[in-house]
C-alpha positions as CSV (number, residue, x, y, z in Angstrom):
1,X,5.1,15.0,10.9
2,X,3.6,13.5,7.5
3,X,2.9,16.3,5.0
4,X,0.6,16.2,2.0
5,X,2.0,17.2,-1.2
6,X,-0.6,16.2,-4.1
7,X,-4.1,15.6,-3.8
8,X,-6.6,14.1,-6.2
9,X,-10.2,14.3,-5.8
10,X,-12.2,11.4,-7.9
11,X,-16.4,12.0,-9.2
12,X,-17.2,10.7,-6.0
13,X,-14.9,12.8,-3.8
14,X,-12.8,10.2,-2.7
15,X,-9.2,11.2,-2.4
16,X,-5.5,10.2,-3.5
17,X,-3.2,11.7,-1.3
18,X,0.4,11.8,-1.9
19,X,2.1,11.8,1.7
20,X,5.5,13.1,3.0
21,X,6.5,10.6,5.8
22,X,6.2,7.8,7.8
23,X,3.7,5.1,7.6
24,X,3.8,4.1,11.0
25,X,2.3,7.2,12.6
26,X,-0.4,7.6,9.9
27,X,-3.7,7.8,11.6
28,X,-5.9,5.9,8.7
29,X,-8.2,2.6,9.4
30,X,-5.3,1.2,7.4
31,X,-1.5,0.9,6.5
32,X,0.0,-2.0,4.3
33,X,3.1,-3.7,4.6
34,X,5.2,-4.3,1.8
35,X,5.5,-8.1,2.7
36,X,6.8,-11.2,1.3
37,X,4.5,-14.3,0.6
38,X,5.8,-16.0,4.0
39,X,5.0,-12.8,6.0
40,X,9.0,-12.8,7.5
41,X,9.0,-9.3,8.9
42,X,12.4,-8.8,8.8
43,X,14.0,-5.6,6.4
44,X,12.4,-3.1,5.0
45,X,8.9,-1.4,5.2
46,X,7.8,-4.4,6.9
47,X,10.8,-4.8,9.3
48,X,9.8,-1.1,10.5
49,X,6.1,-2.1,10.2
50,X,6.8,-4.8,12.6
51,X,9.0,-3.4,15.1
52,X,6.8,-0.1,15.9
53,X,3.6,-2.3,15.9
54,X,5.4,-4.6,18.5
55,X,5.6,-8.4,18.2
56,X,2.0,-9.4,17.8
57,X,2.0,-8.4,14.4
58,X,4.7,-11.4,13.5
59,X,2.6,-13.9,15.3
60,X,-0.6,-13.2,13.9
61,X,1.3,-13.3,10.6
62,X,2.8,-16.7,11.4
63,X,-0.7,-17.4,12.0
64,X,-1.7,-16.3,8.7
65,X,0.2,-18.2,7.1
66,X,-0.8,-21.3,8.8
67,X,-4.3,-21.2,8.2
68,X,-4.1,-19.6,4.9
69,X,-1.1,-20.6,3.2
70,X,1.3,-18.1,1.5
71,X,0.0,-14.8,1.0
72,X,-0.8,-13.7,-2.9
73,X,-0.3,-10.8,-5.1
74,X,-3.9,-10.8,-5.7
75,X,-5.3,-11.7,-1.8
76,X,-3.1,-9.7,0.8
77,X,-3.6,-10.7,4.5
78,X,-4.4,-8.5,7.1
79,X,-3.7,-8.8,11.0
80,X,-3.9,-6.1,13.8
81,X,-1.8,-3.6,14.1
82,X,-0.2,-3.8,17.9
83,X,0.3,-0.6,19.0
84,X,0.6,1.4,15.8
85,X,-2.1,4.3,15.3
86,X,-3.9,2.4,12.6
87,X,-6.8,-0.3,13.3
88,X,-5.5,-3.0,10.8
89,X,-2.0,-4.0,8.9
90,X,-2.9,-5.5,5.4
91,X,0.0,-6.9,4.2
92,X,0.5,-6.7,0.3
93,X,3.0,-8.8,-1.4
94,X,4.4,-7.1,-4.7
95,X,6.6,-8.2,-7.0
96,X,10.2,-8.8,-7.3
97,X,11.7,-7.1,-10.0
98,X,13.1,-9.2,-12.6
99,X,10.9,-12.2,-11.9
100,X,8.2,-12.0,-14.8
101,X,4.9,-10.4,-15.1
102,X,5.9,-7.7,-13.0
103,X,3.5,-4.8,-14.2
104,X,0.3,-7.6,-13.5
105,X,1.6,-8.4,-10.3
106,X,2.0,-4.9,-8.4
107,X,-1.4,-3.6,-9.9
108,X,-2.8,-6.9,-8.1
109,X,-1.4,-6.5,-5.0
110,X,-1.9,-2.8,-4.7
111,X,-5.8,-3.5,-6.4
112,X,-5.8,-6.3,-3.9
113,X,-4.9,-4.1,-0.8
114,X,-8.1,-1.7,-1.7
115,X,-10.6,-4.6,-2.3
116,X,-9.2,-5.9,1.2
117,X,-10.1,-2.6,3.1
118,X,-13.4,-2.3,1.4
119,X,-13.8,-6.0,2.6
120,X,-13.3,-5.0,6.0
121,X,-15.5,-1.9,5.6
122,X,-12.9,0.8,6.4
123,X,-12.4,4.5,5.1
124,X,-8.7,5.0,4.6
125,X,-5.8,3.5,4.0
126,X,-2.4,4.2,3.5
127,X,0.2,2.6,1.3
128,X,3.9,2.3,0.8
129,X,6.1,2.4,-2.7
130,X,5.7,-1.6,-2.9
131,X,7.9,-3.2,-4.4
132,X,10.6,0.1,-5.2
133,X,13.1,-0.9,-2.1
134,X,14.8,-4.2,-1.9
135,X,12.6,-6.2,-4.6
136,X,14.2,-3.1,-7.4
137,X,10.8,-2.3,-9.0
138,X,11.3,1.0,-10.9
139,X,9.8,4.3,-9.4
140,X,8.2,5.6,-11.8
141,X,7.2,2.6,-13.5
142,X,5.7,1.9,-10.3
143,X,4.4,5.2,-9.9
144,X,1.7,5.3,-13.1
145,X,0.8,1.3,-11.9
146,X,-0.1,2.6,-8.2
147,X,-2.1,5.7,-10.0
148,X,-3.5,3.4,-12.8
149,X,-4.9,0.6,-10.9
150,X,-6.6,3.2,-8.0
151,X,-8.2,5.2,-10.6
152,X,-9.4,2.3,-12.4
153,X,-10.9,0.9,-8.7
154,X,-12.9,4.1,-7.9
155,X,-13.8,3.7,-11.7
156,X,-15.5,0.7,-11.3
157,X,-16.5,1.1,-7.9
158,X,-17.6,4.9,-7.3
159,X,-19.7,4.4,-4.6
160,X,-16.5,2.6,-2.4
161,X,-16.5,3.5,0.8
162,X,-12.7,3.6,0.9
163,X,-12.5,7.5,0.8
164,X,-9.3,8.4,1.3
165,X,-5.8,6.7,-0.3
166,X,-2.1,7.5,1.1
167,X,0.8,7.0,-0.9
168,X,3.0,7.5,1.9
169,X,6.7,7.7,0.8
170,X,9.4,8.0,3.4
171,X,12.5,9.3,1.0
172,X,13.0,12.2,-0.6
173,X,14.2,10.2,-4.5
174,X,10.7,8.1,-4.1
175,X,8.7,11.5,-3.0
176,X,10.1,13.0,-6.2
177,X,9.8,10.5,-8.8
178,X,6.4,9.8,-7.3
179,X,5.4,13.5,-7.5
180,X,6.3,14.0,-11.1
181,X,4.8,10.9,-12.0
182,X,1.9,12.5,-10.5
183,X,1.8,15.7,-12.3
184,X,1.7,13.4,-15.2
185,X,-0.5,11.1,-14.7
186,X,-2.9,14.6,-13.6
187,X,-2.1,15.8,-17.3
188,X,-3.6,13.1,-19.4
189,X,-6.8,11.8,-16.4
């Protein structure tokens, strides 16, 4: 069962959760995938994403991919979600580490994963540590990046609809990095 173990309430009320557990059983109108630009399911957040959502998730990504091309850091795709609890998958590509202009790149694609749930006029979303598994972007680095760019969203969009957002972090090293990254970022908002 998914625990919450920091919360932060914006001017507006909406909420940044930081979540103990699994984002395939999180009940929000959204969870993102950690993808890659050619949405290949295959390791990973989005290997797990895909499996427990069932194979529709892979075809409509294929889809995706067709009509649209491949997938930005700035413009994430979004497809159903099979038979996960969530309405909609958005699927966020973040940087590899080591690749250049990595800072711009995960703020994009985490700012890009918010601006897509607004688009689609939903409430709550959760996301994963992009980018922090296989593609080796640094924790905490990560960390004040994913806290930066959400704060800086409800900044400039206080009356968002998107009320609540779950960093959902499935190991115990991410949960604590992210949590003291929290307590800091708290210190100086």
């Amino acid at each position: 069962m998914n625990e919450i173990k920091q919360t932060h309430i914006f001017p507006e009320g909406q909420r940044l959760e930081i979540v103990h557990g699994d984002i395939t059983v999180e009940t929000v109108d959204a969870i993102v995938n950690a993808a890659n630009e050619r949405l290949a399911h295959g390791g990973g957040v989005a290997g797990i994403i895909s499996r427990k959502g069932g194979p529709g998730i892979q075809r409509e990504s294929d889809a995706w991919v067709r009509e649209h091309g491949l997938v930005t850091h700035e413009k994430p795709a979004f497809t159903g979600a099979g038979m996960l609890p969530c309405k909609v998958v958005i699927h966020a590509v973040g940087p590899v580490w080591g690749a250049g202009g990595e800072e711009t790149k995960l703020a994009a694609a985490v700012r890009g994963s918010l601006e897509r749930a607004e688009e689609l006029n939903l409430t709550s979303i959760a996301l994963p540590a992009i980018s922090t598994g296989i593609f080796g972007f640094p924790k905490g680095l990560a960390a004040r990046i994913f806290f930066d760019t959400i704060a800086g969203y409800y900044q400039e969009h206080p009356q968002s609809i998107l009320r609540q957002v779950r960093l959902t972090l499935y190991d115990q090293p991410a949960l604590a990095i992210f949590l003291s990254a929290f307590t800091d970022w708290q210190q100086k908002s």
